[in-house]
C-alpha positions in Angstrom: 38.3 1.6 20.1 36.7 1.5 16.7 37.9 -2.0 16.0 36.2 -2.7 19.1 32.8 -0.8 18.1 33.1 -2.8 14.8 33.0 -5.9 16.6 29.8 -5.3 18.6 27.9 -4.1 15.9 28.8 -7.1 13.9 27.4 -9.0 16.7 24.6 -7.2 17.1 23.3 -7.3 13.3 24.1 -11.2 13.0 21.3 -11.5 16.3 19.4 -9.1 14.5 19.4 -11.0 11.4 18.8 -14.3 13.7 15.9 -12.6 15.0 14.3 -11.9 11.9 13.8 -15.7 11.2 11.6 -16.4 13.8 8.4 -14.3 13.4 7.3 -10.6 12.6 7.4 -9.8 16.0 10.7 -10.8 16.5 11.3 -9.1 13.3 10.1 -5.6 14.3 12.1 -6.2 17.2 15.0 -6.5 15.7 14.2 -3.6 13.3 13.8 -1.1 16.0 16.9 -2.1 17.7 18.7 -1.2 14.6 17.0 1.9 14.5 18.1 2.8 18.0 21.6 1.1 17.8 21.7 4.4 14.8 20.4 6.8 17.3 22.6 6.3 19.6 25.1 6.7 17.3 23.8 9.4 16.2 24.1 11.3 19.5 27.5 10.9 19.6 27.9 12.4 15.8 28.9 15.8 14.4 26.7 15.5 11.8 23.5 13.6 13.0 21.1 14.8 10.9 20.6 11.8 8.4 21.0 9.2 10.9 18.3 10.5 13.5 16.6 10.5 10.0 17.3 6.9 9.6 16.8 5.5 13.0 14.3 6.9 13.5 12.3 6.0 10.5 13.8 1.9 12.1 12.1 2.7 15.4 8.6 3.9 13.8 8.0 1.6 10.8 8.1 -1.4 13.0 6.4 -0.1 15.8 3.4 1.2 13.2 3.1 -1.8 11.1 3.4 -4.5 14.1 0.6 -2.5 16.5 -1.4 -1.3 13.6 -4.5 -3.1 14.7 -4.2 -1.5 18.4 -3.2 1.7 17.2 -5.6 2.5 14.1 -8.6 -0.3 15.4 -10.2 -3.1 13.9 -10.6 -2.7 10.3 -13.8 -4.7 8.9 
């Protein structure tokens, strides 16, 4: 089972890292999947603690810095 796991997070951070080539869109995308793949994980834990932490510092960076403009408004 944990070979198996292995496997599709491999997968998963080589499209992640083939995502991140093609804009910052893409790339916050990719990001916050990351960040959720870790939550996820993280629910299934003993110890979550530093990987809620983690992912879910992935899932808010992106999401701040892509939809700054909408969030905080127009700056100048």
């Amino acid at each position: 089972m944990g070979v198996i796991i292995f496997c599709f997070v491999s997968v998963l951070l080589i499209w992640a890292l083939a995502v991140m080539v093609v804009s910052k869109f893409f790339r916050a995308l990719a990001v916050a999947g990351v960040g959720a793949m870790l939550l996820s994980i993280a629910s299934r834990s003993d110890r979550p603690t530093w990987l809620t932490f983690v992912g879910c510092s992935l899932l808010a960076v992106p999401i701040v810095t892509t939809f700054r403009k909408t969030i905080f408004g127009e700056r100048g």
